[in-house]
TORPA-4810 file (N, C-alpha, C, O; in nm, 3 decimals):
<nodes>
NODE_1_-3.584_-1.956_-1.027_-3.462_-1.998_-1.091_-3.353_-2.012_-0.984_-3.322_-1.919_-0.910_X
NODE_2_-3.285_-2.154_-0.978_-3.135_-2.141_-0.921_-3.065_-2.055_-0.957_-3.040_-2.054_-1.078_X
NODE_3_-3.016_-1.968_-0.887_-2.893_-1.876_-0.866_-2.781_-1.944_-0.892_-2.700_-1.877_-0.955_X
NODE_4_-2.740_-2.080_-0.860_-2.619_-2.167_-0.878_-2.602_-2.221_-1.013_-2.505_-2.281_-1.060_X
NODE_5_-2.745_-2.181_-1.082_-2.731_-2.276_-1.190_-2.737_-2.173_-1.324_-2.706_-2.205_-1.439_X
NODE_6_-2.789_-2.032_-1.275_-2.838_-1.898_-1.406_-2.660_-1.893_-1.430_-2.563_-1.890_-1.355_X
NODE_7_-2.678_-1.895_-1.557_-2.539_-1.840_-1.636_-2.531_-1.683_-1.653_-2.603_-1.621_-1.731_X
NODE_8_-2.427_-1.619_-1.564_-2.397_-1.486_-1.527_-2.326_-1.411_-1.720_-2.266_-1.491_-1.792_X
NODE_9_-2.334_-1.358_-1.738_-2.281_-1.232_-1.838_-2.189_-1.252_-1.780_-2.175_-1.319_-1.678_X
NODE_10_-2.063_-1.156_-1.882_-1.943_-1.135_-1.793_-1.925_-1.039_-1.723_-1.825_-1.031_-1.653_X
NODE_11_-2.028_-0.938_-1.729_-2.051_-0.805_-1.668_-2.020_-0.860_-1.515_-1.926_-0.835_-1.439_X
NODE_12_-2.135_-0.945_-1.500_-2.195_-0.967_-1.406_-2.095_-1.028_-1.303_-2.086_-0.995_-1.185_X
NODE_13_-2.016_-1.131_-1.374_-1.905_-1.213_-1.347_-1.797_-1.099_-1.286_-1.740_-1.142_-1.186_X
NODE_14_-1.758_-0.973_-1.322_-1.643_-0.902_-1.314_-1.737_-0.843_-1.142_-1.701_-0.848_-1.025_X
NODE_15_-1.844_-0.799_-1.199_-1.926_-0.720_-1.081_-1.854_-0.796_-0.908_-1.783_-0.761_-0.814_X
NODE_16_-1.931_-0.913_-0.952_-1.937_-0.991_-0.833_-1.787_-1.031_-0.818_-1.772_-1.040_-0.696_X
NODE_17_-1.698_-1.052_-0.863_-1.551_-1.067_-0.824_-1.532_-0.918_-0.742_-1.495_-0.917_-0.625_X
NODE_18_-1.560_-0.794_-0.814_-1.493_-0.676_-0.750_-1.561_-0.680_-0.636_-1.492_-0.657_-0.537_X
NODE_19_-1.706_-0.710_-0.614_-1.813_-0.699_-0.483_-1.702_-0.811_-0.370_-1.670_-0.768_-0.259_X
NODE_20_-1.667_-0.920_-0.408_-1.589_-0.989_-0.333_-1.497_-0.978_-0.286_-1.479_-1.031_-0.176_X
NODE_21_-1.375_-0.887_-0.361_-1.250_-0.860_-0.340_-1.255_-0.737_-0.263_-1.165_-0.724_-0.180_X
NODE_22_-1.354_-0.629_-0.274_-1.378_-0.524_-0.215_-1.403_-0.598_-0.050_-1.330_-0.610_0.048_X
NODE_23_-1.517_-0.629_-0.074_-1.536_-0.719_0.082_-1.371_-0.746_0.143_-1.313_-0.691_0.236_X
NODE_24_-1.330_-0.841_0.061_-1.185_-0.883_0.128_-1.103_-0.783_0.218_-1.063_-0.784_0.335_X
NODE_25_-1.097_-0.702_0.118_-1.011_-0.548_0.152_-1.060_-0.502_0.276_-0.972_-0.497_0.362_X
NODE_26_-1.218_-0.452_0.328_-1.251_-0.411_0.376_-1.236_-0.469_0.516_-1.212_-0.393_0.609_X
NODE_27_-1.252_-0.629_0.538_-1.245_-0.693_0.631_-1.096_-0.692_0.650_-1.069_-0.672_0.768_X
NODE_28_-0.980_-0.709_0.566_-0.855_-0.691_0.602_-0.828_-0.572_0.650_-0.796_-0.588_0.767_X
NODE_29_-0.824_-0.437_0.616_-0.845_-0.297_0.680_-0.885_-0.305_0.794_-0.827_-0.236_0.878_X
NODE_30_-0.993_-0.386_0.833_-1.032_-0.368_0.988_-0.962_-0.474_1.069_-0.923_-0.452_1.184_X
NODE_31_-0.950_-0.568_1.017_-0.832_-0.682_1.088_-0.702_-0.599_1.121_-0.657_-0.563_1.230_X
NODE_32_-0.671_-0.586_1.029_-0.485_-0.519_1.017_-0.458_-0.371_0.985_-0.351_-0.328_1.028_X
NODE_33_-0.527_-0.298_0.925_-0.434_-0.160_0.893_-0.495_-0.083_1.009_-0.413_-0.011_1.067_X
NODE_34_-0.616_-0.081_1.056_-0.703_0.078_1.094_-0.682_0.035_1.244_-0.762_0.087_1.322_X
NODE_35_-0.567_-0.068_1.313_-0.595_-0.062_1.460_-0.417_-0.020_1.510_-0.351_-0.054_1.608_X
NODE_36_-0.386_0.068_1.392_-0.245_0.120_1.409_-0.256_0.268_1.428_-0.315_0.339_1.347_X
NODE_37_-0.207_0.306_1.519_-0.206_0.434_1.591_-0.122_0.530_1.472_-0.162_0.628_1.410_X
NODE_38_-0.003_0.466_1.468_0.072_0.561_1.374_0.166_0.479_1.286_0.255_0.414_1.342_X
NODE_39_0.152_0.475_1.125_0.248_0.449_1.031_0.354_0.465_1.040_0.392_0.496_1.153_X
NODE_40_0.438_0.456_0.951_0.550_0.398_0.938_0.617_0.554_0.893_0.702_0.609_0.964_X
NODE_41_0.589_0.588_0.822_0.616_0.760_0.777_0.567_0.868_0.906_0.638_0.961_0.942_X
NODE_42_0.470_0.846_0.950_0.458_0.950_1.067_0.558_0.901_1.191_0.618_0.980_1.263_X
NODE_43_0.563_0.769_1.200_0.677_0.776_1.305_0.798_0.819_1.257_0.878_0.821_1.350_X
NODE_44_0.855_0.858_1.141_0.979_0.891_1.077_0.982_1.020_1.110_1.072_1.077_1.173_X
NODE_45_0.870_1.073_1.062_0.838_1.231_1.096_0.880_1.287_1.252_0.969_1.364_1.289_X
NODE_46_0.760_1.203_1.337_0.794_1.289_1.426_0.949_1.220_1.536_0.997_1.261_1.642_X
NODE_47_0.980_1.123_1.461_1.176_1.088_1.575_1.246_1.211_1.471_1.354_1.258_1.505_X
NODE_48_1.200_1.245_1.386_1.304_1.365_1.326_1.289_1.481_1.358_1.382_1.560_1.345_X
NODE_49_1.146_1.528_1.414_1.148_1.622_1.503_1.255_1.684_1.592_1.281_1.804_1.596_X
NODE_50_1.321_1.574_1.672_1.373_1.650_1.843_1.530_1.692_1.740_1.614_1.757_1.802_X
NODE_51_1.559_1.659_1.612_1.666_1.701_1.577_1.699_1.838_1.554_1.600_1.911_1.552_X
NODE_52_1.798_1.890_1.538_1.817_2.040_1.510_1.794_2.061_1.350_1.814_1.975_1.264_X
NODE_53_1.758_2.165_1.333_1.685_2.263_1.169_1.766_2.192_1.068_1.696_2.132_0.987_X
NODE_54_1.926_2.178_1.045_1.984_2.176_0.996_2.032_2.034_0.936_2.072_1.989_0.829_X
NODE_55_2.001_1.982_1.086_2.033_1.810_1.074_1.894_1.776_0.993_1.909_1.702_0.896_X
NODE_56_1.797_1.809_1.014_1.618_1.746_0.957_1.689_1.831_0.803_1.778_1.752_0.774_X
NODE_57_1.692_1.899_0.740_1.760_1.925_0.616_1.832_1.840_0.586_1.829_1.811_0.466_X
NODE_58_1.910_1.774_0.658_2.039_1.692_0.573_2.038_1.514_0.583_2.120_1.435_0.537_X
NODE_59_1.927_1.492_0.654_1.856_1.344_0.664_1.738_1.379_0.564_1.713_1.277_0.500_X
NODE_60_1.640_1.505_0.518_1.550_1.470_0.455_1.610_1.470_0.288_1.566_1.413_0.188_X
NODE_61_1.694_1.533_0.301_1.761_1.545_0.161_1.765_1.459_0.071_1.737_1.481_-0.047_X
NODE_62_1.814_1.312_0.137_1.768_1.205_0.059_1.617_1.138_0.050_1.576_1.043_-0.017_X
NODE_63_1.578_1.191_0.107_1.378_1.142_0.122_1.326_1.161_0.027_1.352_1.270_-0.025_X
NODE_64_1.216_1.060_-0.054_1.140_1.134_-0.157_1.017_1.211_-0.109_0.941_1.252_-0.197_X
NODE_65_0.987_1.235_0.019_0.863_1.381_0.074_0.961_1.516_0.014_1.084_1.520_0.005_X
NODE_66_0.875_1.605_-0.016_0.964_1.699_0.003_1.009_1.798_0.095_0.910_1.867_0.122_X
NODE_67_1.112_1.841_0.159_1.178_1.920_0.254_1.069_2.028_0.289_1.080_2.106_0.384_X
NODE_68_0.962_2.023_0.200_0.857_2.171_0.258_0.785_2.126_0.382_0.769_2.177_0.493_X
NODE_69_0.742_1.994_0.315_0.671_1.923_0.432_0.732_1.954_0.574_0.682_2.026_0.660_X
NODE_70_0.878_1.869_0.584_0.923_1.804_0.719_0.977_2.000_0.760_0.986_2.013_0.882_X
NODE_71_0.999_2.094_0.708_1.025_2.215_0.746_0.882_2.315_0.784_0.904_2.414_0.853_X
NODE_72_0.766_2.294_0.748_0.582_2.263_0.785_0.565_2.215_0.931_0.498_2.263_1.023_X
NODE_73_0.643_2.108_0.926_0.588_1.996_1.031_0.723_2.057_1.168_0.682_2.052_1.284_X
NODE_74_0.790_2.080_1.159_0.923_2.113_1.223_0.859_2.296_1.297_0.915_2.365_1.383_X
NODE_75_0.788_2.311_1.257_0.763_2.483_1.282_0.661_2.440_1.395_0.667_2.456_1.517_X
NODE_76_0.565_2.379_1.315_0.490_2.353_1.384_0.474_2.250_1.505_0.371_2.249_1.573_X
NODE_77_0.545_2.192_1.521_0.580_2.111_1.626_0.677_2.189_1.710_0.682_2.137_1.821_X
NODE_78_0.759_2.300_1.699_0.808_2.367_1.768_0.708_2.461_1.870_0.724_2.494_1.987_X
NODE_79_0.605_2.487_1.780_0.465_2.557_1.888_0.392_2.473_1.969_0.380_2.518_2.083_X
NODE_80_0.335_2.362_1.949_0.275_2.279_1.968_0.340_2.128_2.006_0.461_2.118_1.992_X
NODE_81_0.279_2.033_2.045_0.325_1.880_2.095_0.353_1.793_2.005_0.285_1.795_1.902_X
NODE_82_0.457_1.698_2.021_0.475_1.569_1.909_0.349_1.468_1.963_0.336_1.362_1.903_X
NODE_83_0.264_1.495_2.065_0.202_1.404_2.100_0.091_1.353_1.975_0.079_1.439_1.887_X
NODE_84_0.037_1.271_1.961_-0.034_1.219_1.845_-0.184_1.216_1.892_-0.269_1.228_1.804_X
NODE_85_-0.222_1.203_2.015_-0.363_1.204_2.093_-0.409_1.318_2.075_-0.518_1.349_2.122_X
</nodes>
């Protein structure tokens, strides 16, 4: 039987759209998202680092992360490196 010519269900029809669009995604992810070192939120994170305790409180204040996080990340970057490697 032609494959071009068998009349698909709609099961079948939805299947193979998601099998396609998944593909899409996957090949775009490796084109464009996964050859970025660091997002857009982790670079926010760590330029707010070198600030003082008080100032990272009063810039995250308006942020929707919450202040536990960037006061988490602030401790710990005080022990350890902003380096990302």
């Amino acid at each position: 039987m032609n494959i071009l010519k068998r009349n698909f269900k709609l099961g079948e029809k939805i299947g193979i759209c998601l099998f396609v669009l998944s593909i899409f995604l996957l090949l775009n992810m490796l084109a464009f998202g996964l050859n970025q070192a660091l997002w857009w939120d982790e670079c926010f994170t760590l330029n707010l680092m070198p600030s003082s305790f008080m100032d990272m409180i009063l810039i995250t204040a308006y942020d929707v992360h919450p202040p536990l996080y960037y006061i988490n990340v602030y401790f710990q970057t005080s022990f350890t490196s902003t380096s990302y490697i």
